[in-house]
C-alpha positions in Angstrom: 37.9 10.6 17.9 35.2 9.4 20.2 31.8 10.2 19.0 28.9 11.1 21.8 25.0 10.3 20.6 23.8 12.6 17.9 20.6 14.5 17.8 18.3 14.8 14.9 20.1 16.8 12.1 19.1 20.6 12.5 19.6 22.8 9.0 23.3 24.4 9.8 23.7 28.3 8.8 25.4 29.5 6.3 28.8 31.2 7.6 31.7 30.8 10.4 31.9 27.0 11.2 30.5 26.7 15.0 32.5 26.0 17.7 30.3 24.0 19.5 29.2 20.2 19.2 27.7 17.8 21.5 31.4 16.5 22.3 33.0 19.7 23.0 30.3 20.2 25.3 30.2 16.5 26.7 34.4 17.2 27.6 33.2 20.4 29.0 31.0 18.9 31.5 33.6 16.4 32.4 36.4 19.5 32.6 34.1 21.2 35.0 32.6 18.4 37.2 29.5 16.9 36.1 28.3 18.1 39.8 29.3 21.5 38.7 28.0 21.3 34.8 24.9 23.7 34.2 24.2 25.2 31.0 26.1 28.5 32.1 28.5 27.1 33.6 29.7 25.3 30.1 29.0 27.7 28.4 31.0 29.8 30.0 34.0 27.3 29.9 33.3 27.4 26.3 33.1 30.9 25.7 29.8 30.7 24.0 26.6 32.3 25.0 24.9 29.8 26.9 21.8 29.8 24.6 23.8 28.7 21.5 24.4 25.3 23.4 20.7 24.6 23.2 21.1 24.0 19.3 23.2 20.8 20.3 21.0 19.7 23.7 17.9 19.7 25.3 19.2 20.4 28.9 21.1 19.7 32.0 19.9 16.1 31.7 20.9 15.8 28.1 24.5 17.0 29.1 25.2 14.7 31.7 23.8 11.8 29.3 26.4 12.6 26.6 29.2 13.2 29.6 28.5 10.0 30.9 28.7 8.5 27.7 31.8 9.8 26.8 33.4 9.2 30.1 32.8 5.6 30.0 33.5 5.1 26.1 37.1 6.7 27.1 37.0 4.4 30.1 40.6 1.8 29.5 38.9 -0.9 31.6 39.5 -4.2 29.4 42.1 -6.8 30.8 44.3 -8.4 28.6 43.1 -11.7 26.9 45.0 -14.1 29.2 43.6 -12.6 31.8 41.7 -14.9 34.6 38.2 -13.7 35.6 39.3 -12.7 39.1 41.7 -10.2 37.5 39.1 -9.3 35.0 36.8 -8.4 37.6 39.4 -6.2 39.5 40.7 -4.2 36.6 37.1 -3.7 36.0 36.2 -2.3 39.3 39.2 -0.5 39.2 38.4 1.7 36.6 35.1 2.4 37.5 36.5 3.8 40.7 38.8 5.6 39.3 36.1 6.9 36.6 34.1 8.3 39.6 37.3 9.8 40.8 37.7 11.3 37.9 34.6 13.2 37.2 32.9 14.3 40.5 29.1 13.9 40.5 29.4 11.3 37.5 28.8 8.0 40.1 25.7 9.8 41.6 24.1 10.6 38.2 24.4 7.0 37.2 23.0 5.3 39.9 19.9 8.1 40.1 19.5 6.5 37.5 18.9 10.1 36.1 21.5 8.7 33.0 21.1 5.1 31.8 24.5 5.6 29.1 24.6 3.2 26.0 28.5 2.3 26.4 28.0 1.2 30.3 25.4 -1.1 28.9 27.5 -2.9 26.4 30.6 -2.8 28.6 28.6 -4.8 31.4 27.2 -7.4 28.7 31.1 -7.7 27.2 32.0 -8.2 31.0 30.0 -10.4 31.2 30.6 -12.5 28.3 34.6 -12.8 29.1 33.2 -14.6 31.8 31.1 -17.0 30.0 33.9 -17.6 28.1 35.9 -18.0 31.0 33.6 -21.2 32.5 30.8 -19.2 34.1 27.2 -19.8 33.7 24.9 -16.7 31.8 23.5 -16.6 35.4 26.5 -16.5 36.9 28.3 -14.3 34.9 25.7 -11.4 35.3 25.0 -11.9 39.0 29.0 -11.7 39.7 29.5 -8.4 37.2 26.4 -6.6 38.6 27.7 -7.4 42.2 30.7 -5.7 41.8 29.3 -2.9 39.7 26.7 -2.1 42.2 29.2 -2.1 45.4 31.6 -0.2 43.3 29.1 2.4 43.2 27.7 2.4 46.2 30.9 2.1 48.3 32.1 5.1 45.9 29.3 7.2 47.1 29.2 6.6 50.5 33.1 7.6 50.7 32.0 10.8 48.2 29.1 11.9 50.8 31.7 12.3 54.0 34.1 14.4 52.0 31.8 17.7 51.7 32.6 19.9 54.8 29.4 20.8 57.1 28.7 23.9 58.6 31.3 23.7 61.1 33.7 23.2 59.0 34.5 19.9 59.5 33.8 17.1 56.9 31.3 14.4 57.8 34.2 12.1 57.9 35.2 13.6 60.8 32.3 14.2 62.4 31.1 10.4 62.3 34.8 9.2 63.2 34.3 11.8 65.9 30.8 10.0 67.4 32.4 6.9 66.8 35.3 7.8 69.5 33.3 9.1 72.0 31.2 5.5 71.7 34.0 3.6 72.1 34.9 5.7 75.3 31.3 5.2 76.7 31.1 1.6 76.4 34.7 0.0 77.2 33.9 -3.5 76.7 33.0 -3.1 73.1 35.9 0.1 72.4 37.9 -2.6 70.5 35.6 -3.3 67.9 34.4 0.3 67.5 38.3 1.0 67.1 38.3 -1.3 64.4 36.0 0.7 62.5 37.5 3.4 63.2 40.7 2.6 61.7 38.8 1.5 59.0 37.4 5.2 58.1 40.7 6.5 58.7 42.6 4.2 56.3 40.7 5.7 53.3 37.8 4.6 51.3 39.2 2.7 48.5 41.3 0.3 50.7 38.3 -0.4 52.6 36.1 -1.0 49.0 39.0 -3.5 47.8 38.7 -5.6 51.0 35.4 -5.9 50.6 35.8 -6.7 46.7 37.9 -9.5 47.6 35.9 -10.6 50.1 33.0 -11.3 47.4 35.6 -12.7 44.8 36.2 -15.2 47.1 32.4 -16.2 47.6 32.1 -16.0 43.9 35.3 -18.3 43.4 33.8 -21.0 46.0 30.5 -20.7 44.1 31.7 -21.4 41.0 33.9 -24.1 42.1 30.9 -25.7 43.7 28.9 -25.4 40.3 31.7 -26.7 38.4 31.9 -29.6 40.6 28.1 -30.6 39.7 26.8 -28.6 43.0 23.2 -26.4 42.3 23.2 -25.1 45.3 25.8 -23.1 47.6 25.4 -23.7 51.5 26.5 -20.7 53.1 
C-alpha cells in the first residue's frame, strides 16, 4: 500500500479502531478534486465529523501536501530500460499530463508552489539520472528534464484556465477564439496566420503541448549531438 508522510505519533484512544488516516484522507482529496478538497468537504466524503480529521492534519495545506504526494507516488511514469532518452522524456510528460488530468487543481497547487511533494523531487533527480546514464551531461540532463516539466505544467494550466465557463455562459475558450475571429476579419492580410491559431485552439490543448514538446526534443537532440561532437557552445 502506498504510504503518505506521517505526522508525529499522537497517543491513540482506547476503543473502535478509527477510520481515518492521513491516506484515506490524501485519496479523499484526490476523489473529490484537490480544487474541491476543504476540510468539510472530506470529511464529508468520509463520513466523519470534519473535526476528527484534524487529529491526522494541520489544514487545507497539509491535505493537498499528502494528496500530491500520493498522486505522484501512484504516478506509472517510468519507461522501460531499453528505452532512449527521447521516449523517456515523452512517457514522462505524458504522465504528468495525464496526472493533472486526473486530479483537477493538483497542477495549480504544485506550481504555486503552495506544495513542494517529496516523490516529485526524487522522480525528477531519477529522471534525470536515466539521462546521465543515457550520454547526457549533469547539466544537461537537468536543464532538458526541468524544461519539459515546467512546459508540461504551464501549457496544462493555460488549457485548464479557458475551460471554466464565464458569466455568460460561455467558456474562455470560446470567448478568446471568438476575439480571435473577429481579428482575423478586421485585418485580411494577416487572417491566415490568425486562422492558424485558431485552428490551433480548436484542435485541443494536448495536441498543441505535444508539438511544442517535440519541437524542444529536437533542440535538445541537436544540442546534445553538438556536445557530443566536442562543441561547448550551441549557435542558434
Amino acid at each position: 500500500m502506498t504510504q503518505v508522510p506521517d505526522q508525529p505519533t499522537q497517543k491513540r484512544q482506547r476503543g473502535r479502531p478509527s477510520r481515518i488516516s492521513r491516506e484515506a484522507i490524501a485519496r479523499a482529496a484526490l476523489e473529490i478534486g484537490v480544487d474541491q478538497a476543504t476540510i468539510p468537504a472530506i470529511a464529508a466524503h468520509l463520513k466523519v465529523d470534519h473535526s476528527s480529521l484534524y487529529h491526522h492534519v494541520a489544514g487545507r495545506n497539509d491535505v493537498i501536501s499528502i494528496a500530491a504526494e500520493l498522486a505522484i507516488n501512484e504516478l506509472d511514469w517510468r519507461a522501460p530500460a531499453a528505452t532512449d532518452w527521447r521516449s523517456e522524456l515523452i512517457i514522462l510528460t505524458d504522465a504528468i499530463w495525464t496526472l493533472y488530468e486526473r486530479h483537477p487543481g493538483l497542477a495549480e497547487s504544485i506550481h504555486q508552489a503552495s506544495v513542494t511533494p517529496s516523490s516529485g523531487i526524487r522522480s525528477f533527480a531519477e529522471s534525470v539520472e536515466k539521462l546521465q546514464q543515457k550520454g547526457f551531461s549533469l547539466d544537461e540532463a537537468v536543464l532538458a528534464v526541468d524544461i519539459l516539466v515546467d512546459m508540461v505544467g504551464e501549457c496544462f494550466l493555460g488549457w485548464w484556465s479557458t475551460t471554466k465557463p464565464e458569466a455568460d455562459g460561455r467558456t474562455r475558450k470560446e470567448r478568446i477564439i471568438a476575439i480571435w475571429e473577429d481579428e482575423a476579419t478586421k485585418l485580411p492580410d494577416k487572417a491566415e496566420q490568425i486562422n492558424a491559431m485558431v485552428d490551433i485552439m480548436k484542435v485541443g490543448a494536448r495536441k498543441w503541448w505535444e508539438r511544442k514538446r517535440d519541437l524542444v526534443l529536437a533542440g535538445i537532440a541537436v544540442n546534445h549531438a553538438q556536445r557530443v561532437g566536442g562543441i561547448d557552445k550551441v549557435q542558434i
